[in-house]
VEXNU-290626 format. One record per residue: x, y, z of N, C-alpha, C in turn; residue number from 1. Coordinates in Angstrom, 2 decimals. Layout:
# VEXNU-290626
+---------+---------+---------+---------+---------+---------+---------+---------+---------+-----+
:     n_X :     n_Y :     n_Z :    ca_X :    ca_Y :    ca_Z :     c_X :     c_Y :     c_Z :   n :
+---------+---------+---------+---------+---------+---------+---------+---------+---------+-----+
:       X :       Y :       Z :       X :       Y :       Z :       X :       Y :       Z : NUM :
...
+---------+---------+---------+---------+---------+---------+---------+---------+---------+-----+
This chain:
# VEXNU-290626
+---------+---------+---------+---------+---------+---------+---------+---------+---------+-----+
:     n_X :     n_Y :     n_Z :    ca_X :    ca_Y :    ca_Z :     c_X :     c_Y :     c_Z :   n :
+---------+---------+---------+---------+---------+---------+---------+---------+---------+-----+
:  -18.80 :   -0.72 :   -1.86 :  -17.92 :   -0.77 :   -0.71 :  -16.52 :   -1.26 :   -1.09 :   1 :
:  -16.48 :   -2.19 :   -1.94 :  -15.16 :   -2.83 :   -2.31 :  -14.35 :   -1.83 :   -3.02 :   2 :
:  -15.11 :   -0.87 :   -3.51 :  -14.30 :    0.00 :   -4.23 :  -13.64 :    1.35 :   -3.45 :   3 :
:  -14.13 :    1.42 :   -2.03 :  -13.40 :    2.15 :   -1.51 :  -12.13 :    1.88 :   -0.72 :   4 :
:  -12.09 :    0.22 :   -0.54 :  -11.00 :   -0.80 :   -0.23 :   -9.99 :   -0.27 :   -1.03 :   5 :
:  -10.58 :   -0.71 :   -2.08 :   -9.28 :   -0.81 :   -3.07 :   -8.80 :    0.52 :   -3.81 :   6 :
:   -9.64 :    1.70 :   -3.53 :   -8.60 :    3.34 :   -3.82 :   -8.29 :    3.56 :   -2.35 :   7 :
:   -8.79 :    2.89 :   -1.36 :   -7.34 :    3.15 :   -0.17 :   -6.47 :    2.32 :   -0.12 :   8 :
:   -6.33 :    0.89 :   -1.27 :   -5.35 :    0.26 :   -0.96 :   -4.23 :    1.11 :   -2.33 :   9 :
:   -4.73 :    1.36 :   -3.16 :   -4.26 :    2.38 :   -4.15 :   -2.97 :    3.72 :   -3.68 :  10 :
:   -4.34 :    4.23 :   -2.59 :   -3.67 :    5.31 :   -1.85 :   -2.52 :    5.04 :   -1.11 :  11 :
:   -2.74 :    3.85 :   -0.40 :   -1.42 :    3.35 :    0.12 :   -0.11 :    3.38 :   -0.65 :  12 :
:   -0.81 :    2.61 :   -1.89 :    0.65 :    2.34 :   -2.98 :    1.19 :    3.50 :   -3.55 :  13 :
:    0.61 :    4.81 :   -3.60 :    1.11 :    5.93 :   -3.98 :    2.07 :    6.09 :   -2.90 :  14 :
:    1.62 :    6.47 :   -1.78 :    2.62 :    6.95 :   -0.48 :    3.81 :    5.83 :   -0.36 :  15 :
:    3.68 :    4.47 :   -0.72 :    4.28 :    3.57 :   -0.03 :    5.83 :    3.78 :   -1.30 :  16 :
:    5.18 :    3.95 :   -2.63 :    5.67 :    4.11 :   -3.60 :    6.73 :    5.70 :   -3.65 :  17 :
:    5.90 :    6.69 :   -3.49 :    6.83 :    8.01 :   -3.40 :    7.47 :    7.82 :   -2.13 :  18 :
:    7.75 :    6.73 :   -1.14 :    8.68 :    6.82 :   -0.22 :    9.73 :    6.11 :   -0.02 :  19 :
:   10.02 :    4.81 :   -1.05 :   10.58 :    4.25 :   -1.94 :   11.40 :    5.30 :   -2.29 :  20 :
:   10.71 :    5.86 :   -3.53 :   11.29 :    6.31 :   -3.96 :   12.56 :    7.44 :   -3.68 :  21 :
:   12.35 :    7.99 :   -3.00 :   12.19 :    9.42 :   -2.17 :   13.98 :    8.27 :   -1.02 :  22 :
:   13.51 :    7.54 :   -1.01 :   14.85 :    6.48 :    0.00 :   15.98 :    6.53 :   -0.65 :  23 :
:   15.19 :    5.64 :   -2.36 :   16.88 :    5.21 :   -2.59 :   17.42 :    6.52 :   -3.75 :  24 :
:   16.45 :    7.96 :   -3.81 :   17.08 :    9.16 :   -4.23 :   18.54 :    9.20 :   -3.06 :  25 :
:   17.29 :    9.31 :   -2.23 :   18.53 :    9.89 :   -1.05 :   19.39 :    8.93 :   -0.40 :  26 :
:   19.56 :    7.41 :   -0.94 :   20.64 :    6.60 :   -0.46 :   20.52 :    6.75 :    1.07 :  27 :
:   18.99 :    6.87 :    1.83 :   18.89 :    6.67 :    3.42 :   17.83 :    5.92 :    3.58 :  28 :
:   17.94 :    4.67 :    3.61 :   17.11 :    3.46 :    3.60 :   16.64 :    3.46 :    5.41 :  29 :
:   16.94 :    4.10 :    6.19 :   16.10 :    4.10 :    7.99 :   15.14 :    4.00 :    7.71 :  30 :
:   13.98 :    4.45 :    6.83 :   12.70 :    3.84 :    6.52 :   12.02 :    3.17 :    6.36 :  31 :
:   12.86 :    1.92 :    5.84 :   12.82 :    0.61 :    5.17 :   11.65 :    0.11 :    5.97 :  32 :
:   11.69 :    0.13 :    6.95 :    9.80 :   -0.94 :    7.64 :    9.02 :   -0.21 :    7.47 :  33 :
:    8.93 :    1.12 :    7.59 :    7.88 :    2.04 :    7.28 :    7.56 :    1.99 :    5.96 :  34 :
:    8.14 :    1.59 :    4.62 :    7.77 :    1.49 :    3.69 :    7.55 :    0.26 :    3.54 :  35 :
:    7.93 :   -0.85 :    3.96 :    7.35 :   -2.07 :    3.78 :    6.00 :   -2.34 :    4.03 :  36 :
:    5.82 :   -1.56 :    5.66 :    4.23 :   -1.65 :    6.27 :    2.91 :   -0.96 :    5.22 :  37 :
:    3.64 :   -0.19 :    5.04 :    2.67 :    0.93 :    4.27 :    2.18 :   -0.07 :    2.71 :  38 :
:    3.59 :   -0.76 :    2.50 :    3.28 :   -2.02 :    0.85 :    2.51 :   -2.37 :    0.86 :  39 :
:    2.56 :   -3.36 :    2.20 :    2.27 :   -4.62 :    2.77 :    0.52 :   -4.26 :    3.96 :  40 :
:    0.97 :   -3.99 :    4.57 :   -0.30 :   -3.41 :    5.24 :   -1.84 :   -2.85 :    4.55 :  41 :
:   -1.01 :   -2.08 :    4.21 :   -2.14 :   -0.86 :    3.13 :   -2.05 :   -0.99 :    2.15 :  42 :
:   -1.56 :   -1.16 :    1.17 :   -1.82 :   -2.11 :   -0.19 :   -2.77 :   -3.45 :   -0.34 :  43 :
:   -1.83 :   -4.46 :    0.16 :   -1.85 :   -5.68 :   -0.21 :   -3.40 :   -6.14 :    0.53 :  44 :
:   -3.27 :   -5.98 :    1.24 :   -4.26 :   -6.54 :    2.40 :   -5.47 :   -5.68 :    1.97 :  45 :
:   -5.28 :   -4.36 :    1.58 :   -6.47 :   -3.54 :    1.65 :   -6.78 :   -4.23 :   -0.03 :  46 :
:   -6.28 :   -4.48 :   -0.99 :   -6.49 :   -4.58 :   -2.16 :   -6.96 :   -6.03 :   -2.00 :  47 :
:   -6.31 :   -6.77 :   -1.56 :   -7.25 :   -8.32 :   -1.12 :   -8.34 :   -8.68 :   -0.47 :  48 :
:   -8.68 :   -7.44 :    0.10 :  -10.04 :   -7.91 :    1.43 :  -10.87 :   -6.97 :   -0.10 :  49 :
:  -10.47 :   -5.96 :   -0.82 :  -11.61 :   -5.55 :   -1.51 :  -12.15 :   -6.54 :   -3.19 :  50 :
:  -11.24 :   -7.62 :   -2.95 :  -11.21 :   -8.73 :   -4.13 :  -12.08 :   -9.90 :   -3.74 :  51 :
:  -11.73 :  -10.10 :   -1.99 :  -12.50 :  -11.04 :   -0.97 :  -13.99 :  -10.12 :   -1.36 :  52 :
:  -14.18 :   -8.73 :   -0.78 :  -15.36 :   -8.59 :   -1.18 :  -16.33 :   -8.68 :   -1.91 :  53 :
:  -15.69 :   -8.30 :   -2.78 :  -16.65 :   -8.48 :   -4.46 :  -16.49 :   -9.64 :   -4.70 :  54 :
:  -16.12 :  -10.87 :   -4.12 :  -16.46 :  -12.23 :   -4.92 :  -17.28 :  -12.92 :   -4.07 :  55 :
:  -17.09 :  -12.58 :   -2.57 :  -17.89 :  -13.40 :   -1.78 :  -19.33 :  -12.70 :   -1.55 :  56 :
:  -19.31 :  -11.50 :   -0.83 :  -20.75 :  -10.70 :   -0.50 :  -21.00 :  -10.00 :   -1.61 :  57 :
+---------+---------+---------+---------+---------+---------+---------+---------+---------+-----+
């Protein structure tokens, strides 16, 4: 189970990452929370609850 946490917190960091990227190509940062959420949200959190998993249950 923890391992599907953490290739959707993965998945996050791809998208969160090519939209980054994809910003400061195009010097139009309006995105900026949408890529933070996507870091922060779906990364971080998803990659920590699947670290919480595998150590506690």
């Amino acid at each position: 189970m923890e391992r599907k946490y953490l290739m959707t917190g993965f998945g996050y960091a791809i998208v969160g990452l090519l939209l980054g990227m994809h910003m400061a190509a195009s010097h139009n940062h309006v995105q900026m929370p949408t890529h933070a959420h996507i870091m922060l949200v779906g990364f971080v959190v998803s990659v920590i609850y699947a670290i919480a998993y595998k150590l506690w249950l």
